[in-house]
N, CA, C and O atoms as a Tripos MOL2 file, in Angstrom:
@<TRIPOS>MOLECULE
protein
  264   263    66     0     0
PROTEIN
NO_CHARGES

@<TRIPOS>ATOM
      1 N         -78.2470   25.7140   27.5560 N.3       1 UNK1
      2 CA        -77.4960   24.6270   26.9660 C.3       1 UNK1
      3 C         -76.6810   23.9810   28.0820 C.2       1 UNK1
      4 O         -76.0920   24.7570   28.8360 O.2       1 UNK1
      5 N         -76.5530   22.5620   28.3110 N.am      2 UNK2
      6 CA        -75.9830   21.7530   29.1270 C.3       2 UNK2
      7 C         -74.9160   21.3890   28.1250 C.2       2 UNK2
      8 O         -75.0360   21.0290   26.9540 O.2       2 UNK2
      9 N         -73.2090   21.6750   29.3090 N.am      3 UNK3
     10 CA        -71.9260   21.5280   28.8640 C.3       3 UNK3
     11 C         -71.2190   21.0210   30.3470 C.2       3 UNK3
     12 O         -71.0250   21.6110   31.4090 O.2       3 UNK3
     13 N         -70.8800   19.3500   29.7800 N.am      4 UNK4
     14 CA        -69.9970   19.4790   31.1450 C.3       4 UNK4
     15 C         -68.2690   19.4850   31.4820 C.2       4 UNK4
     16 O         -67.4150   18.7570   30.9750 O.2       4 UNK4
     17 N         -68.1210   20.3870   32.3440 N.am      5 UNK5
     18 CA        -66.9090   21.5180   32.7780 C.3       5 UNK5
     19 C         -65.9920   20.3400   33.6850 C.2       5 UNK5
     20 O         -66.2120   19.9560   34.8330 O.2       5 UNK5
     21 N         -65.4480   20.1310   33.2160 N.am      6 UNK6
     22 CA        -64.2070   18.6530   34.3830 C.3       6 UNK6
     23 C         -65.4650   18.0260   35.0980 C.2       6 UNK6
     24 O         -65.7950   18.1690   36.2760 O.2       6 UNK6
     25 N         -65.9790   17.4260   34.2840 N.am      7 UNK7
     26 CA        -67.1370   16.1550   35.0690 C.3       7 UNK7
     27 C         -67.9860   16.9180   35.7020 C.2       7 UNK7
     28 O         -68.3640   16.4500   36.7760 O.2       7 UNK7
     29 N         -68.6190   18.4140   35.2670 N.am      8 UNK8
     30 CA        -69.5010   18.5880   36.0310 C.3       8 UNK8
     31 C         -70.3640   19.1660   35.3170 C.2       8 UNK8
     32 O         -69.8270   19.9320   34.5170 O.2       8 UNK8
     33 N         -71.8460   19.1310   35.2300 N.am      9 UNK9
     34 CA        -72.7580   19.9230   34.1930 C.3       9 UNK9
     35 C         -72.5430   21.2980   34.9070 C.2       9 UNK9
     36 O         -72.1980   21.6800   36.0250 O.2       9 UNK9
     37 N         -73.0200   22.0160   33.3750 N.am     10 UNK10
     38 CA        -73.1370   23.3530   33.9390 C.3      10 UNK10
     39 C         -74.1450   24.1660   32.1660 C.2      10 UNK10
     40 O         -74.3090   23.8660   30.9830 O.2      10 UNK10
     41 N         -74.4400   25.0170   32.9220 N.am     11 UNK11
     42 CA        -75.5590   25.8660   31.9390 C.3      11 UNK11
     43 C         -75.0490   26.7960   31.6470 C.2      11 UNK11
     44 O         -74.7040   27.6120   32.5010 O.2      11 UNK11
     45 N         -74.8210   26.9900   30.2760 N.am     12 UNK12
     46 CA        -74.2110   28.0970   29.7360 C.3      12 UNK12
     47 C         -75.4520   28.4630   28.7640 C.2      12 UNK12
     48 O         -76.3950   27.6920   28.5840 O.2      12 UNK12
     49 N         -75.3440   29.6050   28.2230 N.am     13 UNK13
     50 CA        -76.2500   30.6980   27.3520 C.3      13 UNK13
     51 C         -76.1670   30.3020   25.9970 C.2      13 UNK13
     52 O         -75.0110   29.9310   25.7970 O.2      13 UNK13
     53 N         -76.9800   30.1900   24.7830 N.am     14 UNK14
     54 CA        -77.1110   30.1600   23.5590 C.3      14 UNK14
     55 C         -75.6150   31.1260   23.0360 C.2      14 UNK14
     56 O         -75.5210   32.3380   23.2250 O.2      14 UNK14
     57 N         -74.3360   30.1090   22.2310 N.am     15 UNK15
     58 CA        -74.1580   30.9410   21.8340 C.3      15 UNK15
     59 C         -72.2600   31.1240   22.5000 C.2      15 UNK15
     60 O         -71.2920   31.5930   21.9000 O.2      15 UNK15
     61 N         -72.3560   30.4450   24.1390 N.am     16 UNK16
     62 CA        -71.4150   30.4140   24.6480 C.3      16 UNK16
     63 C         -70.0970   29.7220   24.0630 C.2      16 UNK16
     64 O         -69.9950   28.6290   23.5050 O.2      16 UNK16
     65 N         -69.0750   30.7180   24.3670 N.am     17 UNK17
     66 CA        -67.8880   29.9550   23.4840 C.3      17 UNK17
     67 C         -66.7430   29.6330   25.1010 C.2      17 UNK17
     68 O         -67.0420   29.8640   26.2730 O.2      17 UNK17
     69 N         -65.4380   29.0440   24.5430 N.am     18 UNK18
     70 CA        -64.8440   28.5790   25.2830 C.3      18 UNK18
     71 C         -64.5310   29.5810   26.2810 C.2      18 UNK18
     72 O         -64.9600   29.4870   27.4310 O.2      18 UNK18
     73 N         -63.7420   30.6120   25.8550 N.am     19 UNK19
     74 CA        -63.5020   31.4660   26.4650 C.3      19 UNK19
     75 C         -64.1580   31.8040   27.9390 C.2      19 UNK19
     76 O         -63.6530   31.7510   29.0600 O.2      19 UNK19
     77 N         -65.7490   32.2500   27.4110 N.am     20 UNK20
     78 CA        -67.0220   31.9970   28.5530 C.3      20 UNK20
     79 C         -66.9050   31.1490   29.4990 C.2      20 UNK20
     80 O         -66.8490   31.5160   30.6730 O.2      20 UNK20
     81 N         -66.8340   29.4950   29.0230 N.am     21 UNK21
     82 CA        -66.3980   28.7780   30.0540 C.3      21 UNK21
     83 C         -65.4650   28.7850   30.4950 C.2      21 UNK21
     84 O         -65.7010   28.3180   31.6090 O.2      21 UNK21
     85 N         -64.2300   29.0370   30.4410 N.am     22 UNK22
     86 CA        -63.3480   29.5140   31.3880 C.3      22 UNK22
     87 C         -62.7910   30.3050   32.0310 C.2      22 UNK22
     88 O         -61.7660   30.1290   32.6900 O.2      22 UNK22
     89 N         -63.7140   31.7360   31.8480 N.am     23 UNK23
     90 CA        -64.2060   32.9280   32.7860 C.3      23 UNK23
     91 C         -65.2700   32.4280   34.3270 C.2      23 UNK23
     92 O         -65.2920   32.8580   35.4810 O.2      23 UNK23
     93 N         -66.1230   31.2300   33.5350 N.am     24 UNK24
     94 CA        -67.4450   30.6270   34.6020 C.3      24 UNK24
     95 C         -66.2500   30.0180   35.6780 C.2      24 UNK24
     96 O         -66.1830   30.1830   36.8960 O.2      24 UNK24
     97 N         -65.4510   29.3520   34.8860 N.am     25 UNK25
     98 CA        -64.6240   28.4670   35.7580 C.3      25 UNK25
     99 C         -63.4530   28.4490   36.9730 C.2      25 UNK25
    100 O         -63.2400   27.8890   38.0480 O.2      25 UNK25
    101 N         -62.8850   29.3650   36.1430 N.am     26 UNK26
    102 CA        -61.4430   29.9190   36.8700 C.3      26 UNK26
    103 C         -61.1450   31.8540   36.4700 C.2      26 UNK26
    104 O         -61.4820   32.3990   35.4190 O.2      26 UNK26
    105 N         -60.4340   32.5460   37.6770 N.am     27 UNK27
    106 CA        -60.2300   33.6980   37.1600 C.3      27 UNK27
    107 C         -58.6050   33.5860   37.1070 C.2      27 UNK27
    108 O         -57.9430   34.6090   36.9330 O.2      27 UNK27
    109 N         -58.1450   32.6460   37.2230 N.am     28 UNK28
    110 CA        -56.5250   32.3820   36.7210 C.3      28 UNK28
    111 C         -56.7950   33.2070   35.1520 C.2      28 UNK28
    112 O         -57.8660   33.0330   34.5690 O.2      28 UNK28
    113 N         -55.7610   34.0620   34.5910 N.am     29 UNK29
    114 CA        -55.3430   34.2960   33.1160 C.3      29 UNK29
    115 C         -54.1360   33.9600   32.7570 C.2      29 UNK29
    116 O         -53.5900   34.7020   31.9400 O.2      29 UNK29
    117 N         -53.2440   32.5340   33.3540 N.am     30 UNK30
    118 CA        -52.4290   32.0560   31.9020 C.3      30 UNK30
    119 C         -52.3090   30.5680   32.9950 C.2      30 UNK30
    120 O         -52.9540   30.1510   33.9580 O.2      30 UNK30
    121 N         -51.4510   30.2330   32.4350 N.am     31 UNK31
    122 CA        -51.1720   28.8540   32.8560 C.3      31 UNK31
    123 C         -52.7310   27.6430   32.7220 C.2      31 UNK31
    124 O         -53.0620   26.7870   33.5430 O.2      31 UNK31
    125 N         -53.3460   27.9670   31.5370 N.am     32 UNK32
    126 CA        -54.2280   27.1410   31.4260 C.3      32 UNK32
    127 C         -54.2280   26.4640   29.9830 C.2      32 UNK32
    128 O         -53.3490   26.7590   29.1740 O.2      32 UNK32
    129 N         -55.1630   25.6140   29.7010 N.am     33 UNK33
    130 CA        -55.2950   24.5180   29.0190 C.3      33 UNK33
    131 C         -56.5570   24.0180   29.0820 C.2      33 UNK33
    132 O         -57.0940   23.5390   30.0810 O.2      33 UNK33
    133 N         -57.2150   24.1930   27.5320 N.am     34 UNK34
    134 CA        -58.5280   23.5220   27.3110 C.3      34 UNK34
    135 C         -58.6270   22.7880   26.3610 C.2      34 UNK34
    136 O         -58.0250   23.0620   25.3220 O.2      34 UNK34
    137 N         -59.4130   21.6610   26.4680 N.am     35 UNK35
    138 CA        -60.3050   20.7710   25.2100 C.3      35 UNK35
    139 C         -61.3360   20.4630   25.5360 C.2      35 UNK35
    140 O         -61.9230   20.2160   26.5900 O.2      35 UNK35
    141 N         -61.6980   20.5190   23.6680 N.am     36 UNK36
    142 CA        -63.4950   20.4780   23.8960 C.3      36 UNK36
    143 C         -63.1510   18.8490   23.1840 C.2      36 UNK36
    144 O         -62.3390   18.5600   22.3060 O.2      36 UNK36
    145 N         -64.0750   18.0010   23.9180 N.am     37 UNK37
    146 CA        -64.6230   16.6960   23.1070 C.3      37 UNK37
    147 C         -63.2790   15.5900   22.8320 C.2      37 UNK37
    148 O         -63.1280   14.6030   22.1130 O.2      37 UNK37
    149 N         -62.3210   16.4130   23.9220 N.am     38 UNK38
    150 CA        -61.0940   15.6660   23.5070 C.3      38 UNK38
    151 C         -60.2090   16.4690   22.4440 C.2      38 UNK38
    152 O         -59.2040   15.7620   22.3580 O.2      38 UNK38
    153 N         -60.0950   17.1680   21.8950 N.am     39 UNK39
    154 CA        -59.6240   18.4660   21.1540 C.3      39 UNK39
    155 C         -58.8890   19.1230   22.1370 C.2      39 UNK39
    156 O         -59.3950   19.2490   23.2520 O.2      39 UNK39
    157 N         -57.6320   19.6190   21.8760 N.am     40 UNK40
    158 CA        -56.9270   20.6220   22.9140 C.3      40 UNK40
    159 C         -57.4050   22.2750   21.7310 C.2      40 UNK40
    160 O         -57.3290   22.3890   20.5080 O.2      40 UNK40
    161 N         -57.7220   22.9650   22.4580 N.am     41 UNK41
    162 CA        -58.3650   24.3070   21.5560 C.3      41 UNK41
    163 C         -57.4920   25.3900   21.7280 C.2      41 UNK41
    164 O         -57.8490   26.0350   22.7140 O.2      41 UNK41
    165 N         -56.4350   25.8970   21.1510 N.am     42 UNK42
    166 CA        -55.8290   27.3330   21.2810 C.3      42 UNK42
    167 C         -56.2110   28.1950   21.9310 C.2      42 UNK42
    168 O         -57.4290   28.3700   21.8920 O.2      42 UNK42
    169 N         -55.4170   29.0960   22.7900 N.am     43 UNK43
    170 CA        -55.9520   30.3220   23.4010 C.3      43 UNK43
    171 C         -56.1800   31.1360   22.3790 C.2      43 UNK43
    172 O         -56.9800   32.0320   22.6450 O.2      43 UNK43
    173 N         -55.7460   31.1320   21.2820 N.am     44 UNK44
    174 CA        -56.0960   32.4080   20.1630 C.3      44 UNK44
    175 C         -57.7480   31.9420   19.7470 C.2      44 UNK44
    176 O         -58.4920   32.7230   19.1530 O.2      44 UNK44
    177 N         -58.1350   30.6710   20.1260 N.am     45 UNK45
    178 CA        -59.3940   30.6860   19.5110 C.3      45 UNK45
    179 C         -60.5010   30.4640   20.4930 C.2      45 UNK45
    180 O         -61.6800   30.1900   20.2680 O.2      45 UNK45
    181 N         -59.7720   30.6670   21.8190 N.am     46 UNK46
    182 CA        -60.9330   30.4670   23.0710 C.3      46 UNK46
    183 C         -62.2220   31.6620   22.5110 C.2      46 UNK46
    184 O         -63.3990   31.3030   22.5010 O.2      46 UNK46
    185 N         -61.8490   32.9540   22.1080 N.am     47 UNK47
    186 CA        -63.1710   33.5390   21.6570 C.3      47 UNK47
    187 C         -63.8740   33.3520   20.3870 C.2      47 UNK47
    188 O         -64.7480   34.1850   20.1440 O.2      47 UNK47
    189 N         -63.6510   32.3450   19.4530 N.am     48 UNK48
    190 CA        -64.2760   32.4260   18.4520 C.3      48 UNK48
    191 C         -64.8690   31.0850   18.5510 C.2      48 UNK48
    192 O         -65.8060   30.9800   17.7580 O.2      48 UNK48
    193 N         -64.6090   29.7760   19.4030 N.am     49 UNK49
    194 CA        -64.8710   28.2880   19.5060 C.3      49 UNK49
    195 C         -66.1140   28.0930   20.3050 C.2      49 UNK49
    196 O         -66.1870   27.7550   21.4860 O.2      49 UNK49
    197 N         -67.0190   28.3440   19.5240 N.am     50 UNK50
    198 CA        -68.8430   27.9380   20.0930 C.3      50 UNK50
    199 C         -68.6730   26.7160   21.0180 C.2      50 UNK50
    200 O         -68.0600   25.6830   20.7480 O.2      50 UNK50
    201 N         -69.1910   26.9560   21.9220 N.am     51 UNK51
    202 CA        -69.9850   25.6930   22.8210 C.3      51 UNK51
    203 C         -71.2460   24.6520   21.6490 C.2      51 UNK51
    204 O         -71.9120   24.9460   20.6560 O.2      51 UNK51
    205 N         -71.1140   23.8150   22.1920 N.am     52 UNK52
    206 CA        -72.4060   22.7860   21.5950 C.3      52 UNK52
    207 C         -73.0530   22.0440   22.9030 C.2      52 UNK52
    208 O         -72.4430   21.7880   23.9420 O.2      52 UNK52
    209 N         -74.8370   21.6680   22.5360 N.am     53 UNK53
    210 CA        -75.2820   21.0080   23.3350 C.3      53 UNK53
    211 C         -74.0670   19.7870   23.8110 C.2      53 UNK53
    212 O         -73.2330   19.2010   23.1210 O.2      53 UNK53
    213 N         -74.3590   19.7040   25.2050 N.am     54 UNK54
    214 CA        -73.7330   18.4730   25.4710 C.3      54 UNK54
    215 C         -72.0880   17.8230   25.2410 C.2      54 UNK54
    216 O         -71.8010   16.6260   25.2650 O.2      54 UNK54
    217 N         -70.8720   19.2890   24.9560 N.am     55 UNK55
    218 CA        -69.9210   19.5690   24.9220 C.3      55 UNK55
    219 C         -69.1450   18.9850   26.1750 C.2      55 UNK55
    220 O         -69.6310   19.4040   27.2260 O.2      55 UNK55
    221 N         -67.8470   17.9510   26.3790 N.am     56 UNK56
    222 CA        -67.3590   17.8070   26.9000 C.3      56 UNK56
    223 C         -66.3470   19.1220   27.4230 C.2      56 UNK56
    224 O         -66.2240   19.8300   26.4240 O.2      56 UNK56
    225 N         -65.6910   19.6460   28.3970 N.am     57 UNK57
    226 CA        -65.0840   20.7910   28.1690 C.3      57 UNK57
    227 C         -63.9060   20.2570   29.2630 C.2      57 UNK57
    228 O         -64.3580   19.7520   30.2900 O.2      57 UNK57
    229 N         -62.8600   20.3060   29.1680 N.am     58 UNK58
    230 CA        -61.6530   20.1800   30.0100 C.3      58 UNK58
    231 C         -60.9250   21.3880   30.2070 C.2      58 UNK58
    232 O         -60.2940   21.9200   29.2930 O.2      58 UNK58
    233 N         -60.9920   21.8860   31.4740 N.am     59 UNK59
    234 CA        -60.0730   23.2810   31.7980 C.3      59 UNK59
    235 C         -59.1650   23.0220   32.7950 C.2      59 UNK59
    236 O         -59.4090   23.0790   34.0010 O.2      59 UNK59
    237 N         -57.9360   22.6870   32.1970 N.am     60 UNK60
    238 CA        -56.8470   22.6600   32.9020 C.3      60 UNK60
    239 C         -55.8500   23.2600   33.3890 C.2      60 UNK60
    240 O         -54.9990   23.4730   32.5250 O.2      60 UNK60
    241 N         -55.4490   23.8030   34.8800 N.am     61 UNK61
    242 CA        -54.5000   24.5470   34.9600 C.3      61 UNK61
    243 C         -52.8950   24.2210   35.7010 C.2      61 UNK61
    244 O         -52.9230   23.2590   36.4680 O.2      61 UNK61
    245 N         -51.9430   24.7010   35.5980 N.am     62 UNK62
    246 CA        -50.7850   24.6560   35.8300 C.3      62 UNK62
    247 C         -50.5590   24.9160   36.9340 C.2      62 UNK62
    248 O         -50.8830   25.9790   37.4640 O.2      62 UNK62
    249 N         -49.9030   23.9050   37.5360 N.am     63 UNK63
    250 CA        -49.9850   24.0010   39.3580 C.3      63 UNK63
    251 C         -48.3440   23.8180   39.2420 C.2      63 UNK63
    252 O         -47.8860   22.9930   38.4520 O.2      63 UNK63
    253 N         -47.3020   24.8080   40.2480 N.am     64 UNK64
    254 CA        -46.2860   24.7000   40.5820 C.3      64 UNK64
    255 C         -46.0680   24.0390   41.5460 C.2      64 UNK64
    256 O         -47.0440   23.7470   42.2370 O.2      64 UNK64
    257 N         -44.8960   23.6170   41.9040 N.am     65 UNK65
    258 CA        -44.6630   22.6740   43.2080 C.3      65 UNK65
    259 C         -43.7880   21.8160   42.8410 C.2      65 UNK65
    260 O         -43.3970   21.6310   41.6880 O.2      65 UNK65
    261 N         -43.3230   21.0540   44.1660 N.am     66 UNK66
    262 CA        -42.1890   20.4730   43.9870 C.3      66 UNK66
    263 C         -41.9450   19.2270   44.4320 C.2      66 UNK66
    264 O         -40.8460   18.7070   44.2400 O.2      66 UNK66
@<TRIPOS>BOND
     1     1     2 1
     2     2     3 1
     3     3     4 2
     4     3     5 am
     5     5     6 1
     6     6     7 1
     7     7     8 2
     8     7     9 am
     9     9    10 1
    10    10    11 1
    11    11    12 2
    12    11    13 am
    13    13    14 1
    14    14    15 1
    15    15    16 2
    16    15    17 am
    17    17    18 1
    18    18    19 1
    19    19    20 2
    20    19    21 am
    21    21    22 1
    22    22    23 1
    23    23    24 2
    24    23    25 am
    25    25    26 1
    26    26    27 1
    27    27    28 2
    28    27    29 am
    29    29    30 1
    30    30    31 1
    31    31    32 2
    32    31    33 am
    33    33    34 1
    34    34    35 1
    35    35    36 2
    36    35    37 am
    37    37    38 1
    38    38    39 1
    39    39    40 2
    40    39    41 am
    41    41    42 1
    42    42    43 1
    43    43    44 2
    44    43    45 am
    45    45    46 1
    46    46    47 1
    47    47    48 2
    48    47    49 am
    49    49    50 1
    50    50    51 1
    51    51    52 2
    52    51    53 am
    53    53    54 1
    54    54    55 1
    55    55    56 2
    56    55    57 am
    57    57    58 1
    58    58    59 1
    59    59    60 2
    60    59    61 am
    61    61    62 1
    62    62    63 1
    63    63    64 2
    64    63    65 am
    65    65    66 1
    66    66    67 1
    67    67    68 2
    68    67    69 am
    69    69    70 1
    70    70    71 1
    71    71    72 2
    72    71    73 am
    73    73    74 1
    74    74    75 1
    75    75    76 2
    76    75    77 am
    77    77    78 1
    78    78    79 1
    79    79    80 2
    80    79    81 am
    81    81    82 1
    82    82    83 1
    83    83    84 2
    84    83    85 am
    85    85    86 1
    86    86    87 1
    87    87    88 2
    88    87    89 am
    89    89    90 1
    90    90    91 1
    91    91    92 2
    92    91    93 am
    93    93    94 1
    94    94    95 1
    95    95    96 2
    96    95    97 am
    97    97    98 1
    98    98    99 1
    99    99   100 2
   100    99   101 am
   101   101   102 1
   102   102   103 1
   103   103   104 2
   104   103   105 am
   105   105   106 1
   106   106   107 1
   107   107   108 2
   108   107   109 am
   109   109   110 1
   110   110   111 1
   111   111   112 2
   112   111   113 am
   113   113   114 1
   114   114   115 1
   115   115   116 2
   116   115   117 am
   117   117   118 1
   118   118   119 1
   119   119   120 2
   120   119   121 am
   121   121   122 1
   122   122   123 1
   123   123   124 2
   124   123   125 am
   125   125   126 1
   126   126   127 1
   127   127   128 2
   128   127   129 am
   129   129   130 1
   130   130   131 1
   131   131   132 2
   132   131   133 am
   133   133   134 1
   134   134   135 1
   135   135   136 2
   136   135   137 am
   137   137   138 1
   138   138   139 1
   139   139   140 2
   140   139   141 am
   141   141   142 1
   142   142   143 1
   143   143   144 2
   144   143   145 am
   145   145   146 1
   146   146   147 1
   147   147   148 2
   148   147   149 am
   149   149   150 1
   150   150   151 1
   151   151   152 2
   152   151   153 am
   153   153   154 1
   154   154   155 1
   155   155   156 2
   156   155   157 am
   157   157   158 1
   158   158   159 1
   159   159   160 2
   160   159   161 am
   161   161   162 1
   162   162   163 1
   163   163   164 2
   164   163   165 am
   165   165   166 1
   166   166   167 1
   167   167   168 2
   168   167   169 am
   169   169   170 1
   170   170   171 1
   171   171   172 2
   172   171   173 am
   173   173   174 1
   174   174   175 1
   175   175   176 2
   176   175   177 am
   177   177   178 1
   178   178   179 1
   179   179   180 2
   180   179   181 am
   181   181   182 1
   182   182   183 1
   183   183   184 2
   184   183   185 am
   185   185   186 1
   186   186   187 1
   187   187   188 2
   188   187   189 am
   189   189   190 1
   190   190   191 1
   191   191   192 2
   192   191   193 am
   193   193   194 1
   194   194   195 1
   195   195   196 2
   196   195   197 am
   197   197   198 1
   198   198   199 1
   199   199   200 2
   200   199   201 am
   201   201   202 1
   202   202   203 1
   203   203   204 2
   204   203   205 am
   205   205   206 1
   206   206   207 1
   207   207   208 2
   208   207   209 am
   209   209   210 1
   210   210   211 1
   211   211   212 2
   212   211   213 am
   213   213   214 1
   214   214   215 1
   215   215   216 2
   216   215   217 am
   217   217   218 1
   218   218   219 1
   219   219   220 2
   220   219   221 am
   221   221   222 1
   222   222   223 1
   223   223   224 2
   224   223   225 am
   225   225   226 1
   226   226   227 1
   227   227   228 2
   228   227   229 am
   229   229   230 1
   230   230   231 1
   231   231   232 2
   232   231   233 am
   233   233   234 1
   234   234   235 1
   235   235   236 2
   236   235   237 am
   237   237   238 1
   238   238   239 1
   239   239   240 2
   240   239   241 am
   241   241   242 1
   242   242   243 1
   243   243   244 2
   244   243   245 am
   245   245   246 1
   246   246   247 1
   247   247   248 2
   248   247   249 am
   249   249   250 1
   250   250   251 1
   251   251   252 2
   252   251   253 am
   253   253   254 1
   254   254   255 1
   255   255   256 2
   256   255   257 am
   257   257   258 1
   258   258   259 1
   259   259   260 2
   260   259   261 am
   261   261   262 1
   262   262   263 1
   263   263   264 2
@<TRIPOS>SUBSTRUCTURE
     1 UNK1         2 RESIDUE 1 A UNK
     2 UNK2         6 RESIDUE 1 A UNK
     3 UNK3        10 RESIDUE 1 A UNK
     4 UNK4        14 RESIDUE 1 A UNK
     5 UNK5        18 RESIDUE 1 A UNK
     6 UNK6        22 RESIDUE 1 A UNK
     7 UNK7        26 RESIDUE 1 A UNK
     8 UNK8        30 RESIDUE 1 A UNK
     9 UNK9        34 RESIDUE 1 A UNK
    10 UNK10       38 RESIDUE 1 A UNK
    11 UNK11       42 RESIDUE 1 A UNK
    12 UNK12       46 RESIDUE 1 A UNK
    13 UNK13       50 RESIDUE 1 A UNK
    14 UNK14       54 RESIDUE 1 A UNK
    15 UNK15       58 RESIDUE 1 A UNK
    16 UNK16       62 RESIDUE 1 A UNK
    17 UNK17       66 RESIDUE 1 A UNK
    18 UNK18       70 RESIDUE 1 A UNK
    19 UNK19       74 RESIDUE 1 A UNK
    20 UNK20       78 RESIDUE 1 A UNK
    21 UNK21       82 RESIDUE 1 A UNK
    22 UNK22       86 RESIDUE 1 A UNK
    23 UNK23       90 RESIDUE 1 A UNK
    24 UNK24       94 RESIDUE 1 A UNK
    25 UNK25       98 RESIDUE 1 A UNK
    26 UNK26      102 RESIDUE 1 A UNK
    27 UNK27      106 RESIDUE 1 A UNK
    28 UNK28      110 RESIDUE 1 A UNK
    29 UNK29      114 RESIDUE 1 A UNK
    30 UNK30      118 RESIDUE 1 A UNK
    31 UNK31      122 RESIDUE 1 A UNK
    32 UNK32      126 RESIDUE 1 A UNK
    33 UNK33      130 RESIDUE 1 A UNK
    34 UNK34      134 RESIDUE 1 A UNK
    35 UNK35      138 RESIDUE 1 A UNK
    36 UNK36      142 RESIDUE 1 A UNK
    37 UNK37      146 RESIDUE 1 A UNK
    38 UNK38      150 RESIDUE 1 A UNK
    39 UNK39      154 RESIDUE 1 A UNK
    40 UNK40      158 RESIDUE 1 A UNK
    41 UNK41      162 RESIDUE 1 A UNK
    42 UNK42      166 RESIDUE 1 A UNK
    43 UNK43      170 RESIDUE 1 A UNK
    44 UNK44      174 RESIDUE 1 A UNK
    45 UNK45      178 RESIDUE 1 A UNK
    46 UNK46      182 RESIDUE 1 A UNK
    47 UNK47      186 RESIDUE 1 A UNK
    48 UNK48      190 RESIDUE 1 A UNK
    49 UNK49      194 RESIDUE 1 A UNK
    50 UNK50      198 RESIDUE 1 A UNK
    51 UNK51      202 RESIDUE 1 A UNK
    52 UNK52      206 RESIDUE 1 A UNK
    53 UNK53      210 RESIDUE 1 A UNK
    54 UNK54      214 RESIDUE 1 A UNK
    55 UNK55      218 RESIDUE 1 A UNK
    56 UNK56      222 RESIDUE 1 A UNK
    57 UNK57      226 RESIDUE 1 A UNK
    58 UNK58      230 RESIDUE 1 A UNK
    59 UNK59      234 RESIDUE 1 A UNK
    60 UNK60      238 RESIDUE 1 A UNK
    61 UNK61      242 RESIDUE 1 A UNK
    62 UNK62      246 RESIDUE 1 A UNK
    63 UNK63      250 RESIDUE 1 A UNK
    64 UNK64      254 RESIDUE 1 A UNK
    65 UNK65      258 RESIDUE 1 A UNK
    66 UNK66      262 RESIDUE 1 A UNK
């Protein structure tokens, strides 16, 4: 299945949920932020929120600085 990850395709598995993609993406665990399709998606539901063909996916993370 083709999903693209901040403007970039990428192939994920029958089945893949958010979570997945943002294990593929980043190994940061907090300071992040996702939406699918324009949707901002909860971290409580990154494992239950299926991927779809052709899924926009935005994974955003929290950069400190000054």
């Amino acid at each position: 299945m083709n999903v693209m990850i901040n403007g970039e395709a990428h192939d994920m598995p029958p089945g893949a949920t958010v979570a997945y993609a943002v294990q593929a993406l980043t190994s940061a665990t907090s300071g992040i932020a996702v939406a699918v399709n324009d949707e901002v998606v909860r971290r409580s539901a990154w494992d239950t929120t299926p991927l779809s063909e052709r899924d926009r996916v935005e994974v955003l993370t929290a950069v400190q600085g000054g």
